[in-house]
C-alpha positions in Angstrom: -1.7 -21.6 5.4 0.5 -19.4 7.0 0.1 -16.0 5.3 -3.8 -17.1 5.2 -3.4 -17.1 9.5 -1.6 -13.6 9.2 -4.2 -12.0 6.9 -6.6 -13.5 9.2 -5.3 -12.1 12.0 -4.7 -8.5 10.6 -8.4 -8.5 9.2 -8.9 -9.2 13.1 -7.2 -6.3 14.2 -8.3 -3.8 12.1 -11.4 -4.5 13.2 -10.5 -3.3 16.2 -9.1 0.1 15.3 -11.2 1.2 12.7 -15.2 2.5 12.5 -16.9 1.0 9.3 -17.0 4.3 7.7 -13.2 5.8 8.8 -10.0 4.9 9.1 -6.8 6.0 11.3 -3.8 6.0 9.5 -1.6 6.3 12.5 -4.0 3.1 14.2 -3.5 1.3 11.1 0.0 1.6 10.4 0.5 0.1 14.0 -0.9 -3.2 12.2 1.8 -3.0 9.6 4.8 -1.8 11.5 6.8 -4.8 12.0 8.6 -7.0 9.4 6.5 -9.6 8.9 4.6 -10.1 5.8 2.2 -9.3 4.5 3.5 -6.0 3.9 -0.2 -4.5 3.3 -3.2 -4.0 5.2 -6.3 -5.1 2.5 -8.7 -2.0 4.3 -11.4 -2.4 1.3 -12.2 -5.2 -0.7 -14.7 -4.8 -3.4 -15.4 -6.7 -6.8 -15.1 -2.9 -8.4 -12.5 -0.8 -5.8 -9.8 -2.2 -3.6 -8.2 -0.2 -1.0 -4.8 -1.3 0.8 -2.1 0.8 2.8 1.1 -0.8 1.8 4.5 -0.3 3.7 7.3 -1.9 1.3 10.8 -2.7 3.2 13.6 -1.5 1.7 12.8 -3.3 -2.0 9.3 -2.8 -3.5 8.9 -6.0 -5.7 5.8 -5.2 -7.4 5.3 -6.1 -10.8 2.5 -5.1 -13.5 -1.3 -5.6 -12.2 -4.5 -6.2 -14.3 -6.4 -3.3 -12.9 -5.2 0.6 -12.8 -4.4 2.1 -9.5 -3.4 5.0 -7.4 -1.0 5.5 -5.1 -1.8 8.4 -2.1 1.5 8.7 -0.7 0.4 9.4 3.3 3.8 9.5 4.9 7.5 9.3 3.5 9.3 10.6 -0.1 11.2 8.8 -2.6 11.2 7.7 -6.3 8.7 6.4 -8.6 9.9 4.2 -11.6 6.6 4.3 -14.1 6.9 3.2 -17.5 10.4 3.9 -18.1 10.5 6.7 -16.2 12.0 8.0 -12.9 10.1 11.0 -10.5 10.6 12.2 -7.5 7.2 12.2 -5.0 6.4 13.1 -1.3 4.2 13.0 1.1 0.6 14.1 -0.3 1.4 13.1 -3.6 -0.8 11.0 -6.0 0.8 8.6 -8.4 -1.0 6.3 -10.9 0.1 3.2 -12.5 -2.0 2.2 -15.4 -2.9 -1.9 -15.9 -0.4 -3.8 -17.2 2.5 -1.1 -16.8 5.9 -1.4 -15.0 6.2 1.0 -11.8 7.7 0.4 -8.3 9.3 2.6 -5.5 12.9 3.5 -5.5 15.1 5.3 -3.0 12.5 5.3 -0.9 12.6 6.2 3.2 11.5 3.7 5.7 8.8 5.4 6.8 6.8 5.4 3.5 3.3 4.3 3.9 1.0 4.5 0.9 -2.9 4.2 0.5 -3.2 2.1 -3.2 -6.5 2.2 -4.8 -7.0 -0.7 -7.8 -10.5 -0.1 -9.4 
């Protein structure tokens, strides 16, 4: 009930900052800058595309999805473990992680912000 209040409240705000065709990343992130779950702002959410900004703290705990993605790193650098595999990635950077695949950010800096895109 709790997290379902939060999510509530987030779609809420976003509503607030953000036009139905454009989206501020610095407005946004304001949404997500505090430690408090969720640790994602849901910005699209379609039967065939979803669209998130996702801000992990310290330990991304992700684990293998059912749909591919892309990650649009917008601020901050670190690793990316993929598939058995370690890179390095900055800001501007597009990662993918295909469906069903092992991947996660490691050595990561605080400030790293990332638009995901599942389709």
């Amino acid at each position: 009930m709790l997290l379902f209040m939060v999510i509530t409240s987030v779609k809420a705000q976003l509503a607030e900052v953000a036009q139905p065709d454009s989206f501020q990343l610095d407005s946004i992130i304001q949404l997500i800058d505090e430690p408090k779950e969720p640790r994602f702002i849901n910005i699209v959410d379609k039967e065939e595309i979803k669209i998130y900004l996702y801000h992990p703290d310290r330990i991304d705990m992700q684990k293998p999805h059912t749909k591919d993605e892309y990650y649009f790193v917008a601020t901050g650098s670190g690793k990316y473990f993929y598939d058995g595999r370690t890179i390095d990635f900055k800001q501007g950077d597009l990662l993918f992680a295909e469906a069903g695949k092992d991947h996660k950010f490691v050595d990561f800096t605080s400030d790293l912000f990332v638009w995901v895109i599942f389709y």
